[in-house]
N, CA, C and O atoms as CSV, one atom per row, in Angstrom:
chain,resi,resn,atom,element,x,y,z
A,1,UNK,N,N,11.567,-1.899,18.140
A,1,UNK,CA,C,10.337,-1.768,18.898
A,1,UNK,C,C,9.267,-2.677,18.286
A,1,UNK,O,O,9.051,-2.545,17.081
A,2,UNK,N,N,8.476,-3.714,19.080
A,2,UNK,CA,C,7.827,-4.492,18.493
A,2,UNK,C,C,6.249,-3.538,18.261
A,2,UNK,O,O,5.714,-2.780,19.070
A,3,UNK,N,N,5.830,-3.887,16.965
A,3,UNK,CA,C,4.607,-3.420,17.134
A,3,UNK,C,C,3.408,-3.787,17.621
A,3,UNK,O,O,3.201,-4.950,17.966
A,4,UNK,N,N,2.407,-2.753,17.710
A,4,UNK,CA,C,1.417,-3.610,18.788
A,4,UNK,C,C,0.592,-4.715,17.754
A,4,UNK,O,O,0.602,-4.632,16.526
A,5,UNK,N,N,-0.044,-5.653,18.465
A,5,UNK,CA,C,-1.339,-6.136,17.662
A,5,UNK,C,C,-2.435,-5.733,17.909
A,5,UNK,O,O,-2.719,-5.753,19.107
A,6,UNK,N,N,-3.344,-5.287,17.094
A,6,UNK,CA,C,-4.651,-5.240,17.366
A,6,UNK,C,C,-5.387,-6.649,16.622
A,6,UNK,O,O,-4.927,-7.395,15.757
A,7,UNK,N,N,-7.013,-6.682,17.496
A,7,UNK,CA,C,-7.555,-7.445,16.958
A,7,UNK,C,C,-9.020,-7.396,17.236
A,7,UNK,O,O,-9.324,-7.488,18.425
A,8,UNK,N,N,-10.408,-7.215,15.991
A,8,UNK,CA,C,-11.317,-7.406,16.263
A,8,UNK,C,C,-12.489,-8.326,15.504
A,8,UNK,O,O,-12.549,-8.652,14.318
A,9,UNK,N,N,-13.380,-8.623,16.586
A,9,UNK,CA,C,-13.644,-9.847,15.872
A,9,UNK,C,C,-15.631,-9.408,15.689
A,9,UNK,O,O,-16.273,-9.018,16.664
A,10,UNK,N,N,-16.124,-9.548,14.603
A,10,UNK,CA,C,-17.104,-9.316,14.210
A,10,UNK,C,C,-18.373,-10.539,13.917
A,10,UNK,O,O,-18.007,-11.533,13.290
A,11,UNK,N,N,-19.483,-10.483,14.254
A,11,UNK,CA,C,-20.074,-11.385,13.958
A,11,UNK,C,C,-21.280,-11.029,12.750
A,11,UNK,O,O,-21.672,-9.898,13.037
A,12,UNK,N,N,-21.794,-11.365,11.911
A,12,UNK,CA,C,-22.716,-11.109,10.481
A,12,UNK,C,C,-23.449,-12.150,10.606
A,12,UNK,O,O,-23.073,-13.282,10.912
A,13,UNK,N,N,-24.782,-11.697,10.313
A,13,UNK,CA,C,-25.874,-13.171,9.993
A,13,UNK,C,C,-27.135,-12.894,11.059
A,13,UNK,O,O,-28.227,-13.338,10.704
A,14,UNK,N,N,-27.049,-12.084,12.536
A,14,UNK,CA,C,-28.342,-12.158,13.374
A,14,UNK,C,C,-28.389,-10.957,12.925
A,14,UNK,O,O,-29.431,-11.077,12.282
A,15,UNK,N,N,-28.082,-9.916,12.763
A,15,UNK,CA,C,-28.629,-8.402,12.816
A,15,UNK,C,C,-28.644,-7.853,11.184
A,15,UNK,O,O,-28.312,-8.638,10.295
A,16,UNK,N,N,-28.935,-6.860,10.957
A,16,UNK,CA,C,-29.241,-6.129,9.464
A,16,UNK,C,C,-27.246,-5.686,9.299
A,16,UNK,O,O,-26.811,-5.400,8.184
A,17,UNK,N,N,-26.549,-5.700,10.205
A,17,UNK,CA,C,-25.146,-5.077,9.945
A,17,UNK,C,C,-24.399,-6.297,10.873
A,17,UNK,O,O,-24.715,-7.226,11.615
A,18,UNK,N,N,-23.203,-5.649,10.315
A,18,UNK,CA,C,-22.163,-6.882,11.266
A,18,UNK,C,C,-21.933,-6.017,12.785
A,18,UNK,O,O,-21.902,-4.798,12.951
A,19,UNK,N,N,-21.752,-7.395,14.054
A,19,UNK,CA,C,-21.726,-5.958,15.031
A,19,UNK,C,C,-20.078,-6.299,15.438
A,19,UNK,O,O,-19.340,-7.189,15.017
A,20,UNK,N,N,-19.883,-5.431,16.229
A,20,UNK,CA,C,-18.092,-6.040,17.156
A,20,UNK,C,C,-18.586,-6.914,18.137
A,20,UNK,O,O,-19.388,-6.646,19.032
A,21,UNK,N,N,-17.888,-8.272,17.827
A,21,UNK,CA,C,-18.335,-8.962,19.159
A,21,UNK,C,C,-16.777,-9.116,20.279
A,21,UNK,O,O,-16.746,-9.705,21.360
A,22,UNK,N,N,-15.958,-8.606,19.802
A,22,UNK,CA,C,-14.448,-8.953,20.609
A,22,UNK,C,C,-13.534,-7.774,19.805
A,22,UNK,O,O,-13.456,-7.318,18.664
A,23,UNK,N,N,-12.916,-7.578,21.078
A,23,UNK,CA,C,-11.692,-6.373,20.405
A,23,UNK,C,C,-10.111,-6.153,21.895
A,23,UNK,O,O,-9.917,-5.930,23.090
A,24,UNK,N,N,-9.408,-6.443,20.555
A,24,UNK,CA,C,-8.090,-6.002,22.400
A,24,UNK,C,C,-6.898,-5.563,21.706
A,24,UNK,O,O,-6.966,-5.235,20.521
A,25,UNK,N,N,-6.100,-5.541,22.180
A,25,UNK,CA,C,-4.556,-5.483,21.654
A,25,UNK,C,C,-3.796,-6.092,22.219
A,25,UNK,O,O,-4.094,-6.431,23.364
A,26,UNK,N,N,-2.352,-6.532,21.598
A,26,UNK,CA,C,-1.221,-7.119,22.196
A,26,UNK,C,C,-1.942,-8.155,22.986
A,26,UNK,O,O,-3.050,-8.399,22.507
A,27,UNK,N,N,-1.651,-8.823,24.031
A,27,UNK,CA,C,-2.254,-10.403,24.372
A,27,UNK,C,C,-3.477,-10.596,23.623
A,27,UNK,O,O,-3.673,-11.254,22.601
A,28,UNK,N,N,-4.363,-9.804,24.416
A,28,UNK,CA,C,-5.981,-9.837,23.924
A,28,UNK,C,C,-6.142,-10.447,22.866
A,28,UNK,O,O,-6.728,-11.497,22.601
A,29,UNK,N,N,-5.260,-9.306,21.917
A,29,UNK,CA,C,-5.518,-9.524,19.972
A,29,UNK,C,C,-4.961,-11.108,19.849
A,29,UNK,O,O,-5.498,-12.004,19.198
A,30,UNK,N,N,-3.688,-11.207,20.686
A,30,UNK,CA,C,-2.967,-12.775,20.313
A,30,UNK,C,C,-4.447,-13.995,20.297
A,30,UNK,O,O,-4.687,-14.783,19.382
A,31,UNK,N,N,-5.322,-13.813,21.688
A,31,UNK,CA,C,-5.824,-14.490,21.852
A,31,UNK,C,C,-7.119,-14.288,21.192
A,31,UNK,O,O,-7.635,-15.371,20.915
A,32,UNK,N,N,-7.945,-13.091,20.785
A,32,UNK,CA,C,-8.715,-13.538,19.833
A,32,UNK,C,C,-8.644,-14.104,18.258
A,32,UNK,O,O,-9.590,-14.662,17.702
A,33,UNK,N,N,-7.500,-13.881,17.723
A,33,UNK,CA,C,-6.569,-14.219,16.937
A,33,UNK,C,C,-6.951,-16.042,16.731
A,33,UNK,O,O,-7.670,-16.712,15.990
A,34,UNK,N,N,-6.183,-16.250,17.639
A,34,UNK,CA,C,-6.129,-17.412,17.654
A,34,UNK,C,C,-7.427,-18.476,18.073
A,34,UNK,O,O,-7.460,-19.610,17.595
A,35,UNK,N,N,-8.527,-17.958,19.055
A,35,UNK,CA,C,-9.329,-18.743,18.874
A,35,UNK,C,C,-10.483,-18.800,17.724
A,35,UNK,O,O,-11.197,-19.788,17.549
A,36,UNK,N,N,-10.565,-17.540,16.932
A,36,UNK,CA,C,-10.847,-17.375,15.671
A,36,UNK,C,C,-9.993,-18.396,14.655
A,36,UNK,O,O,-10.659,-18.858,13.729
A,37,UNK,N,N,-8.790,-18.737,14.720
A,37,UNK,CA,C,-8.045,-19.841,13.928
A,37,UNK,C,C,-8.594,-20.953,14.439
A,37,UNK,O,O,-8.973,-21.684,13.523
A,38,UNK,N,N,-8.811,-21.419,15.550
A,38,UNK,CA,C,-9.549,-22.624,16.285
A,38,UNK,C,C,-10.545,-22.735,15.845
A,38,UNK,O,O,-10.718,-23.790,15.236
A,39,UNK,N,N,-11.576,-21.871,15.894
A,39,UNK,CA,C,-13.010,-22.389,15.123
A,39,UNK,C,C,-12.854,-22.146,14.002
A,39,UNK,O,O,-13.874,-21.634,13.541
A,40,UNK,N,N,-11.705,-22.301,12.951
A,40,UNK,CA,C,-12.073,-21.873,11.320
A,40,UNK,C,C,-12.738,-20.804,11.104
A,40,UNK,O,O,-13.716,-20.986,10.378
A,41,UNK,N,N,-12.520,-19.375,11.589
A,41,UNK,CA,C,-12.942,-18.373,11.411
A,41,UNK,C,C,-12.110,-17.728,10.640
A,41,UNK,O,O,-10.948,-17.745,11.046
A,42,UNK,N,N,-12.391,-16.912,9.232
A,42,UNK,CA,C,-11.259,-16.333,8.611
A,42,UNK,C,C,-10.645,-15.141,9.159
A,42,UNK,O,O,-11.497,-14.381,9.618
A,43,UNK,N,N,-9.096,-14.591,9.303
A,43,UNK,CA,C,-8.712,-14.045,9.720
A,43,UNK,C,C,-8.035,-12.622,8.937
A,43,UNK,O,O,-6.812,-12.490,8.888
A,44,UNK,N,N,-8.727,-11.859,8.496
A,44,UNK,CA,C,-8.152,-10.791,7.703
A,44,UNK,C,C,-6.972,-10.301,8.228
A,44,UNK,O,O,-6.594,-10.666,9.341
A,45,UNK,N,N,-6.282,-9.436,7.487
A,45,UNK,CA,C,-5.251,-8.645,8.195
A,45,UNK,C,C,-5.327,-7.162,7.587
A,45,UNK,O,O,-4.980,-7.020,6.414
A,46,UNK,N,N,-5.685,-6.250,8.191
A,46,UNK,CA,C,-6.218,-4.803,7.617
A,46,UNK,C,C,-5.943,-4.022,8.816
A,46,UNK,O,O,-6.642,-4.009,9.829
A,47,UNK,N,N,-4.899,-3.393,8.623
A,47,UNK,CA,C,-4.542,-2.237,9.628
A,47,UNK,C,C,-5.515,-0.994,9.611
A,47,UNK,O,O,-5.838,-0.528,10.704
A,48,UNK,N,N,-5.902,-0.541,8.700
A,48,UNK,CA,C,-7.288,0.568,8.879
A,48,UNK,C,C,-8.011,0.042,8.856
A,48,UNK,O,O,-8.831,0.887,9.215
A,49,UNK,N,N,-8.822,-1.217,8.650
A,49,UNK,CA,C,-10.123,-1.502,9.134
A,49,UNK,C,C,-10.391,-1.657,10.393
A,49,UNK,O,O,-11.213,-1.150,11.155
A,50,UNK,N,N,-9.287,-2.706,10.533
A,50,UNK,CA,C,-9.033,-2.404,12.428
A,50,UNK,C,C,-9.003,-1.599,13.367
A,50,UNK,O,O,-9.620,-1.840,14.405
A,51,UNK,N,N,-8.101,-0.193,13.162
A,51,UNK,CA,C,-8.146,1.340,13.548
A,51,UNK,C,C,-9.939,1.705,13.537
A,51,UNK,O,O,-10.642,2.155,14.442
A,52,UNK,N,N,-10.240,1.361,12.336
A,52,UNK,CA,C,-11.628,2.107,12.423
A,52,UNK,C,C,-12.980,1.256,13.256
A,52,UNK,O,O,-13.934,1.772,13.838
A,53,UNK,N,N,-12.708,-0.001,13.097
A,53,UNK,CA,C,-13.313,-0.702,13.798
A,53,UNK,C,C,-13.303,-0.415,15.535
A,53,UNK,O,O,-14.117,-0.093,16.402
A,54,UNK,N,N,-11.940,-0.728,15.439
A,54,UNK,CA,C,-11.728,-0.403,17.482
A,54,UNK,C,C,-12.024,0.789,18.047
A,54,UNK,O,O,-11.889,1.002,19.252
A,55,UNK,N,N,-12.510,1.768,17.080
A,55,UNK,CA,C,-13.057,2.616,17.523
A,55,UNK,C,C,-14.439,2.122,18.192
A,55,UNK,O,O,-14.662,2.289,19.391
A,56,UNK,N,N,-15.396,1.464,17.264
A,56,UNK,CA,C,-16.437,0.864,18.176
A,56,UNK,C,C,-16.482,0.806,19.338
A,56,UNK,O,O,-15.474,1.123,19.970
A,57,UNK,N,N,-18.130,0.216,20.290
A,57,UNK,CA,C,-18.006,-0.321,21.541
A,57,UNK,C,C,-18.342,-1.783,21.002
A,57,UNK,O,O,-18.791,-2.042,19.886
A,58,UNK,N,N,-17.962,-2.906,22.262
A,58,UNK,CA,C,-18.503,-3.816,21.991
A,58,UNK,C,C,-20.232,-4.018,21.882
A,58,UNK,O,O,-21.016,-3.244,22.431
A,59,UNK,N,N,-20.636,-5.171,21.092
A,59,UNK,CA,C,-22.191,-5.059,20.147
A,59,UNK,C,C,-22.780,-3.920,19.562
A,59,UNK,O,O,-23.904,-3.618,19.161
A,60,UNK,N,N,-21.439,-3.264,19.651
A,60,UNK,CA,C,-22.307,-2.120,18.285
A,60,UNK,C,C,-22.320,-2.514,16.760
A,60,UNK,O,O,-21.480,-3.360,16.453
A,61,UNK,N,N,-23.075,-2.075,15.823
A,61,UNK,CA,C,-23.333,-2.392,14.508
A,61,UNK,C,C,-22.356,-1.234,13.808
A,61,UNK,O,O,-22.260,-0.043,14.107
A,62,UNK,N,N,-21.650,-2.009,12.753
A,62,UNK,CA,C,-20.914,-1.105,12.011
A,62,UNK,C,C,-21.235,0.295,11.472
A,62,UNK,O,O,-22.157,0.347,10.657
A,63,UNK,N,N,-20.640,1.394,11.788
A,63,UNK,CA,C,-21.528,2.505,10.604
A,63,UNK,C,C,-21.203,1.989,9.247
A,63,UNK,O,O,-20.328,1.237,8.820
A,64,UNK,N,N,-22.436,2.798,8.577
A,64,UNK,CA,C,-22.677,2.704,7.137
A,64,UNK,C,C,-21.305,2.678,6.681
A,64,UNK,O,O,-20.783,1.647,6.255
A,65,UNK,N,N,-20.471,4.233,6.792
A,65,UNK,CA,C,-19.562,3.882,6.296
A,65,UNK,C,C,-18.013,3.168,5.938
A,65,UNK,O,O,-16.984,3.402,5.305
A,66,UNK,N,N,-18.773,1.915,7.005
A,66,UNK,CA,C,-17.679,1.011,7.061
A,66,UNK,C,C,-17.836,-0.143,5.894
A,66,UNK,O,O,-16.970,-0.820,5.340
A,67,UNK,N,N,-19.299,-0.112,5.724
A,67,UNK,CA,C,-20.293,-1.233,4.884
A,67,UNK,C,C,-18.958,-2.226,3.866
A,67,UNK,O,O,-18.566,-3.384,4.008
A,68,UNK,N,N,-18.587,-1.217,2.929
A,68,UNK,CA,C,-18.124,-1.411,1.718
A,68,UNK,C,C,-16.669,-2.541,2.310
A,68,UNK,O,O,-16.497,-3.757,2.226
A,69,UNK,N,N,-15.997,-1.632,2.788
A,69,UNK,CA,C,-14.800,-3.127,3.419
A,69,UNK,C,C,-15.050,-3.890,4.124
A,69,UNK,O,O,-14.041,-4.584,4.253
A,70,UNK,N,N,-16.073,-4.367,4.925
A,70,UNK,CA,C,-16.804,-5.134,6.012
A,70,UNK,C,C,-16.830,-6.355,5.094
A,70,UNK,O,O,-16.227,-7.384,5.397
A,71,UNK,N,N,-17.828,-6.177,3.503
A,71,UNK,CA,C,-18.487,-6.592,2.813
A,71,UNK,C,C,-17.513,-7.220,2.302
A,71,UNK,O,O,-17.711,-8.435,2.324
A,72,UNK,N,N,-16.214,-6.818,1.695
A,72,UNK,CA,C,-15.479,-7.018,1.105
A,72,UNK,C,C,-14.780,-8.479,1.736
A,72,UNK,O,O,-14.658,-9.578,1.195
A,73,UNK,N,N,-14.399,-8.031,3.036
A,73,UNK,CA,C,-13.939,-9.035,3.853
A,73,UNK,C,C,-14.666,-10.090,4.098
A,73,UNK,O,O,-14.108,-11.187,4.114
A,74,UNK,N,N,-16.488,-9.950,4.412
A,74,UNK,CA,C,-16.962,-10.864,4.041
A,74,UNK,C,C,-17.208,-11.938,3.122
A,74,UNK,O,O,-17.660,-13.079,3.216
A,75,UNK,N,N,-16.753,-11.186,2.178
A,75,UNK,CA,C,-17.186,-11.823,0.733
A,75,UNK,C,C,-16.043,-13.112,0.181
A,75,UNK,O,O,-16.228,-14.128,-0.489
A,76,UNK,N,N,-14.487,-12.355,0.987
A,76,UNK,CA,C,-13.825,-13.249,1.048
A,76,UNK,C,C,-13.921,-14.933,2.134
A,76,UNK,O,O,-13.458,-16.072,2.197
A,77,UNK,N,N,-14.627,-14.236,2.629
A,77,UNK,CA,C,-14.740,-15.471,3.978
A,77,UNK,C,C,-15.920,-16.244,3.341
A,77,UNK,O,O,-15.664,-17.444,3.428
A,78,UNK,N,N,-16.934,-16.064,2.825
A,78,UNK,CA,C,-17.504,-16.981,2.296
A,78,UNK,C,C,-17.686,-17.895,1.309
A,78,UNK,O,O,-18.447,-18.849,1.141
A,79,UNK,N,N,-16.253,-17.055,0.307
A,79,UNK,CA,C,-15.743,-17.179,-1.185
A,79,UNK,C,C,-14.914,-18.801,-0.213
A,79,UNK,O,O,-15.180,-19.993,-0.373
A,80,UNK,N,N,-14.066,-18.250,0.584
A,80,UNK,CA,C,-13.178,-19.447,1.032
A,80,UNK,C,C,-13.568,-20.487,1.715
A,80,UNK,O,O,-12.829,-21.458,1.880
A,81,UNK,N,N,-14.818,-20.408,2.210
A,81,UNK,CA,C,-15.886,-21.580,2.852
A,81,UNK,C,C,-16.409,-22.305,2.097
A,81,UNK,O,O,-17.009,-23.320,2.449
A,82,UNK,N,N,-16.231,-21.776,0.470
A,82,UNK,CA,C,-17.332,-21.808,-0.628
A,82,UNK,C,C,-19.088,-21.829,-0.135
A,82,UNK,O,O,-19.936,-22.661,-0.462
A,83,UNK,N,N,-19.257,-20.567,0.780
A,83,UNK,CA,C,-20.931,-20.650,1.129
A,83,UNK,C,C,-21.452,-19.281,0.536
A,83,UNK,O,O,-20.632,-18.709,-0.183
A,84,UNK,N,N,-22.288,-18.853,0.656
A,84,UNK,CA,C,-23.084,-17.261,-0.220
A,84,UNK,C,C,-23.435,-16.985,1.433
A,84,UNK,O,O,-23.507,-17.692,2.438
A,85,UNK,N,N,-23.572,-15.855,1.184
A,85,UNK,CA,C,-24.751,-14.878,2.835
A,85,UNK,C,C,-26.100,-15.617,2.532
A,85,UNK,O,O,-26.752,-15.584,1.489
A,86,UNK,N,N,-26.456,-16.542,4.125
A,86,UNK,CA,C,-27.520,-17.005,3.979
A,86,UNK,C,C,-27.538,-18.513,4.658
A,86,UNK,O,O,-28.247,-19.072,5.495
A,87,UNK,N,N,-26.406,-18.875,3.873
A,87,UNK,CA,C,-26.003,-20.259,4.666
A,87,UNK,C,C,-25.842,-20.877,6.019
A,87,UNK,O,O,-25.960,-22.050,6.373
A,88,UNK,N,N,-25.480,-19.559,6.832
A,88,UNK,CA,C,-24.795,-19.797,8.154
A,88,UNK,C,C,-26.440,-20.034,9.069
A,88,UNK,O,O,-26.623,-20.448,10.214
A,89,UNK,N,N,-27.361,-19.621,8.108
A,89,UNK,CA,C,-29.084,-19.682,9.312
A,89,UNK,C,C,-29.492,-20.916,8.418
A,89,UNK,O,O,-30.713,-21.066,8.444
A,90,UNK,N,N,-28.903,-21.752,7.712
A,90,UNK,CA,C,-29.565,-22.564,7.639
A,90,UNK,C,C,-29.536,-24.319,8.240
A,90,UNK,O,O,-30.481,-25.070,7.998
């Protein structure tokens, strides 16, 4: 049985929290997936962040207590850009 994909895609930098800007499964996920690889967007792979995320609606802001792995994931994406939070408004 193949498993499903999920996939959601978050944006950080206009609001005080990151919000959901895209979320689907199976095709959907293929295709946000991949145009996130198209623009050099980093692509985590986290089966409970995802679960907890897709709970969201789309442009909602993360709850608090998502902060800590959000951050985490961020931290990698900017570690691998080599940029700090801050860069992307300038």
């Amino acid at each position: 049985m193949k498993r499903r994909r999920e996939a959601v895609a978050l944006e950080y930098g206009l609001r005080d929290a990151p919000v959901v800007t895209a979320k689907g499964s199976d095709e959907l996920a293929e295709a946000i997936i991949a145009e996130a690889r198209r623009q050099g967007v980093y692509v985590a792979e986290d089966r409970e962040l995802v679960a907890a995320l897709s709970r969201l609606d789309l442009e909602q802001e993360i709850p608090r207590d998502l902060y800590v792995a959000v951050a985490v994931v961020l931290s990698w994406a900017y570690w691998l850009r080599g940029m700090k939070p801050g860069d992307e408004k300038g």
